[in-house]
C-alpha positions in Angstrom: 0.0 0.0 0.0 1.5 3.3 -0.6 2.4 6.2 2.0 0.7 9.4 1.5 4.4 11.1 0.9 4.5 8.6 -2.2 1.4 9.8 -3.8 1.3 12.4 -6.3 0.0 16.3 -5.6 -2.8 15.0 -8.0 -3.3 11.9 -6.7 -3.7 13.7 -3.6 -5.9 16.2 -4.6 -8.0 13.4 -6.6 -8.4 11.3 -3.0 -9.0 14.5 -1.1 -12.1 15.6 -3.0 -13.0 11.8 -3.3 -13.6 11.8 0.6 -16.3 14.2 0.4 -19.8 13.2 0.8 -21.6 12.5 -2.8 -24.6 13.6 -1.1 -25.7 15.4 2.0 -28.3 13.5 3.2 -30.0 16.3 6.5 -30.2 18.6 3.3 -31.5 16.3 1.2 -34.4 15.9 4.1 -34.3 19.8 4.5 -35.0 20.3 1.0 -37.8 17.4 0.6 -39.8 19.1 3.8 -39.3 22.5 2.3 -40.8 21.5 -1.1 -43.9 20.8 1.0 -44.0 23.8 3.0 -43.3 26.4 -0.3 -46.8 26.0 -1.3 -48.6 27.3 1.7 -46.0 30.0 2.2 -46.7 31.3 -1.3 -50.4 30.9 -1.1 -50.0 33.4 1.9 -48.0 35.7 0.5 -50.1 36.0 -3.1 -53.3 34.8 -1.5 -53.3 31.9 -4.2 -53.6 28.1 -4.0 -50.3 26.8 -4.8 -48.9 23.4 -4.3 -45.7 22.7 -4.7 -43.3 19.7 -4.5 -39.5 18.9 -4.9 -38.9 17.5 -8.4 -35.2 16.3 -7.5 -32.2 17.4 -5.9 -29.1 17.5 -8.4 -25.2 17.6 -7.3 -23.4 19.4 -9.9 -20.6 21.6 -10.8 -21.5 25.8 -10.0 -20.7 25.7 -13.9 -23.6 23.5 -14.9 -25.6 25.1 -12.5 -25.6 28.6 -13.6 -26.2 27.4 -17.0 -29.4 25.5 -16.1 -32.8 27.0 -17.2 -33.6 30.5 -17.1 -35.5 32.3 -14.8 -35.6 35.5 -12.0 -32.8 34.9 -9.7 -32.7 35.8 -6.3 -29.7 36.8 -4.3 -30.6 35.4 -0.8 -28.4 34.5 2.6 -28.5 32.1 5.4 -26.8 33.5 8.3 -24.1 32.6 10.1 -23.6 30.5 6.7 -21.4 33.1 5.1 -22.1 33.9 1.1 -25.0 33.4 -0.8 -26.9 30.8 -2.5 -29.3 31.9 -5.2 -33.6 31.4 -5.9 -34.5 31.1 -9.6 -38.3 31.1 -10.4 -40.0 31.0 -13.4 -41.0 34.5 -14.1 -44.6 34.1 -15.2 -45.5 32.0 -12.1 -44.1 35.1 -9.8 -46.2 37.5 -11.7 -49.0 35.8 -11.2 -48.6 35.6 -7.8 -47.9 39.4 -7.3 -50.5 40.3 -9.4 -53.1 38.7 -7.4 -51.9 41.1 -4.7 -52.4 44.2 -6.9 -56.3 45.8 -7.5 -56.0 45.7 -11.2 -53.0 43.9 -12.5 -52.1 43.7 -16.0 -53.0 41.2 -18.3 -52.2 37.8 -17.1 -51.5 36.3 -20.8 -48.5 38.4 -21.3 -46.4 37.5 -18.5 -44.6 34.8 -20.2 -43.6 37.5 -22.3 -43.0 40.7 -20.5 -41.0 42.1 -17.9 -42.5 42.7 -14.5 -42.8 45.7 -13.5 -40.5 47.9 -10.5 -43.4 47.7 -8.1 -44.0 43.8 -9.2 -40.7 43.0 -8.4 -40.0 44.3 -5.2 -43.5 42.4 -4.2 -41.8 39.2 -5.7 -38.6 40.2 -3.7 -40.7 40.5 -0.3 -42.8 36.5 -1.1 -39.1 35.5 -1.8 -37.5 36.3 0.8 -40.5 34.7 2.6 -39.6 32.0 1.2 -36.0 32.0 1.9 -36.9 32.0 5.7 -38.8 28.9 5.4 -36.3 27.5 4.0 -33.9 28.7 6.9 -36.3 27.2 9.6 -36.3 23.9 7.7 -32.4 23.5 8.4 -33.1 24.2 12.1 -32.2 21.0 12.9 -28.6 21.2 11.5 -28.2 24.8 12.7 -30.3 27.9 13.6 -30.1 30.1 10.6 -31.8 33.6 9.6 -32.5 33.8 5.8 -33.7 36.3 4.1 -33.6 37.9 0.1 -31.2 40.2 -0.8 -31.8 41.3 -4.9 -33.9 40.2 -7.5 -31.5 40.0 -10.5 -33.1 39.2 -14.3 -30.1 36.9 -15.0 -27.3 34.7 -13.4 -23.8 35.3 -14.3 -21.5 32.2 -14.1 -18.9 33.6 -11.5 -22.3 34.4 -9.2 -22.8 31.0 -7.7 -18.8 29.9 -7.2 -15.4 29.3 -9.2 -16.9 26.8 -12.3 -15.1 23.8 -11.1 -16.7 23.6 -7.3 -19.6 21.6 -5.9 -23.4 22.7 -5.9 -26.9 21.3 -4.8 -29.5 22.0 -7.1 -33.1 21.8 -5.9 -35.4 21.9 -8.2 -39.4 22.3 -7.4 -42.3 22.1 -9.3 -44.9 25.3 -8.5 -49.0 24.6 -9.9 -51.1 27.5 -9.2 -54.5 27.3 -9.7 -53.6 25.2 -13.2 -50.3 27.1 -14.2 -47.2 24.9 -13.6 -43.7 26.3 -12.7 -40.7 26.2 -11.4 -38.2 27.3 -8.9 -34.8 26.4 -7.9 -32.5 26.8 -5.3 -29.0 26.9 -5.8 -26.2 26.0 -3.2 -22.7 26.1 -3.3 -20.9 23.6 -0.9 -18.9 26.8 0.0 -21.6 27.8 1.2 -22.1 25.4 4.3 -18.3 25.8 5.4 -17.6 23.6 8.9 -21.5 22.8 8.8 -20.5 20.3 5.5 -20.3 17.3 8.1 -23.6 18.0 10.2 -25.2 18.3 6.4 -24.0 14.4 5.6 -25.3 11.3 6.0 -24.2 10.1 9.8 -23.1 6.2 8.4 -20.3 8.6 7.0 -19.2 9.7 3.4 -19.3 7.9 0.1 -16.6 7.9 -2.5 -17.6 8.6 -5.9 -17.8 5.9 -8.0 -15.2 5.4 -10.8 -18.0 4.7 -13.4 -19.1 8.4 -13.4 -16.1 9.6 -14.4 -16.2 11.6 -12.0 -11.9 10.9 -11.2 -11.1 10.9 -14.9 -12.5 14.5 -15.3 -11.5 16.1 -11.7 -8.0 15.0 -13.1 -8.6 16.7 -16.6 -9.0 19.9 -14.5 -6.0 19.6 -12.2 -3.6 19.3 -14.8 -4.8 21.7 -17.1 -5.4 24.4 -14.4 -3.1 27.6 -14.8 -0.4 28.0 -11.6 2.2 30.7 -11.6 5.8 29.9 -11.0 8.2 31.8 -9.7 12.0 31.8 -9.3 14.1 33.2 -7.1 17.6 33.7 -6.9 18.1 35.9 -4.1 16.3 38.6 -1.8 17.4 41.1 0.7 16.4 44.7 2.8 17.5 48.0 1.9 16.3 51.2 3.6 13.3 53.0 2.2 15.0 55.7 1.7 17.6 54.0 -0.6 14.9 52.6 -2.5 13.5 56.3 -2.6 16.8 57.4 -4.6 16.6 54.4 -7.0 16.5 55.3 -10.6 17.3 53.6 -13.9 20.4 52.1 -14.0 21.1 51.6 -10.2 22.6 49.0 -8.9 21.5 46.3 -6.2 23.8 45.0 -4.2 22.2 41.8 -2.5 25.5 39.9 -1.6 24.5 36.5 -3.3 26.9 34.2 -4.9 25.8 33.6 -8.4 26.0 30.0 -8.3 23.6 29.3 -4.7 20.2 27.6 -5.2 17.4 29.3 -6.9 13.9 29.0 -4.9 11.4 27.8 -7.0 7.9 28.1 -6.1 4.5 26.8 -7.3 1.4 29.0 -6.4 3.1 30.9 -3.5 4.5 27.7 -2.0 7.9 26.7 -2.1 8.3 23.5 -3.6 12.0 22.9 -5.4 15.2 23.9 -5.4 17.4 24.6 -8.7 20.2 26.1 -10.6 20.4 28.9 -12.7 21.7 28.4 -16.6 20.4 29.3 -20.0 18.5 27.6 -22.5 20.2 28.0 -26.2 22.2 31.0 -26.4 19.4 33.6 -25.5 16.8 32.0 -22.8 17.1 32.1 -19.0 16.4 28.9 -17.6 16.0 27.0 -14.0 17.1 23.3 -14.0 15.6 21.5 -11.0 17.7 19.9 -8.5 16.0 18.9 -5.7 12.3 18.8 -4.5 11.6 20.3 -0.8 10.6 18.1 1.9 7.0 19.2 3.6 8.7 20.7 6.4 10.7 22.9 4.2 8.1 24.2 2.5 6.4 27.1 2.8 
C-alpha cells in the first residue's frame, strides 16, 4: 500500500475531494420538507392556491448550475452560513402571484412574455425572501439560521454561484397555481455550508464517488490543465526606504548573493524545489531542478 508522501500532488488532490460526501443526506431531508411547506407559504403571500413539490435534488458543478434554465434569480443569505446561494423562479408563475396582490393587474397572458414591472418585483422580492426563511427554519435541525432575500436580478452570471469547477446542490421544485405549472430552484454552493458540511452528511459517514461516473477521470482533466504561476528566485534582501527612494534607472542592487547558490522555486506561492540557474540556447534564462523540498521545508 502506498504512504501518502508517495502519492502524487494530484493523486492527492484526486483522494481529497474523493472523501467528500456524494450527497448530504440532512439537506437532502431539508429540502424534501421545504418543497412541502413552499406551497402554503406562497399561497399566503399571493393569496393563491399553490402546491408545490420537490422535483429532485441535483449535485453538480457551479458551472452547470448557472447554466441550467432561465428564470428570475434571487440573491438570498443564510446567516451565520457566510455567502450566498441563489432562488431562480419562473417569471410568469411570480407574476401571477404578485399580481393577485395588486387591484387591477395587467393582463395575465402576457407575463410569459413581458417584464414585470419595478413595483412587481419588489413584491416578488418580499414573497421570496419569505420563502428563503422557510427555508432557513427547515435546516433548524442542522443549525439555527436567519434567511432572508437580498436582490432580484433578471439573470445569473457564471462567476455568481462559485469558481466553475466547485460543488453545488441544485433543488429543483415544481410550482401549480390554480392550473399554471412552474418552477423554482434553489441553488447552493458547498462553499456555502463551510464547517456545517459534516452536520449536512449522512451520519453512516461519506461515500466515495464511484469510478463509473467519471467523475476521477474528469477532476483529473481539471488539475492538470489548471493555470499556476511559477516563480524563481535567486536571491532577496532589505535595503532602507529611503535607498529605495533614490533608485532610478540604472542603479545597482547589491544583494550579496553568490551567483551560483540555489534558486527557490515556487508553485502557487509555495515553495516547492530547489534549482540552478543556466540558460536555454544562447538567448533564454532557464532553472534546471535539483531537488524537490521536503513538507517541512516548504512554505
Amino acid at each position: 500500500m502506498s504512504k501518502s508522501n508517495d502519492l502524487s500532488v494530484e493523486e492527492l488532490m484526486i483522494r481529497a475531494a474523493a472523501a467528500q460526501p456524494v450527497r448530504l443526506e440532512r439537506l437532502d431531508a431539508a429540502l424534501s420538507s421545504f418543497g412541502v411547506a413552499l406551497g402554503s407559504v406562497l399561497s399566503e403571500q399571493g393569496r393563491g392556491n399553490v402546491v408545490s413539490w420537490l422535483q429532485k435534488t441535483s449535485y453538480v458543478t457551479c458551472g452547470k448550475a448557472a447554466s441550467g434554465s432561465s428564470g428570475l434569480c434571487v440573491v438570498a443569505e443564510a446567516r451565520p452560513w457566510s455567502g450566498v446561494f441563489h432562488v431562480r423562479v419562473d417569471p410568469a408563475v411570480l407574476g401571477r402571484l404578485v399580481n393577485r396582490l395588486l387591484p387591477s393587474g395587467p393582463d395575465e397572458e402576457n407575463l410569459e412574455t413581458r417584464r414585470l414591472s419595478p413595483i412587481e418585483r419588489r413584491i416578488g422580492l418580499r414573497m421570496l425572501d419569505r420563502a428563503v426563511a422557510a427555508l432557513a427554519e427547515q435546516l433548524s435541525g442542522v443549525r439555527k439560521l436567519s434567511g432572508r432575500a437580498l436582490e432580484l436580478k433578471d439573470t445569473l452570471e457564471d462567476i455568481d454561484i462559485g469558481l466553475p469547477h466547485e460543488r453545488c446542490v441544485v433543488a429543483s421544485f415544481g410550482l401549480d397555481l390554480d392550473g399554471d405549472v412552474g418552477t423554482l430552484e434553489v441553488l447552493m454552493p458547498f462553499a456555502l455550508f463551510g464547517a456545517d458540511i459534516d452536520l449536512l452528511s449522512r451520519p453512516a459517514g461519506p461515500s466515495l464517488i464511484r469510478e463509473s461516473e467519471g467523475w476521477r477521470a474528469e477532476l483529473s482533466r481539471m488539475i492538470t490543465s489548471a493555470d499556476v504561476t511559477v516563480t524563481a528566485v535567486l536571491g532577496q534582501g532589505r535595503v532602507r526606504l529611503g535607498e529605495a527612494l533614490d533608485w532610478k534607472p540604472g542603479s545597482k542592487l547589491d544583494l550579496d548573493i553568490d551567483a551560483s547558490q540555489p534558486v527557490s522555486i515556487s508553485i502557487g506561492g509555495r515553495s516547492a524545489f530547489r534549482g540552478v540557474a543556466g540558460r536555454r540556447g544562447t538567448r533564454s534564462l532557464a532553472v534546471k531542478i535539483s531537488e524537490e523540498l521536503k513538507k517541512e521545508e516548504a512554505r
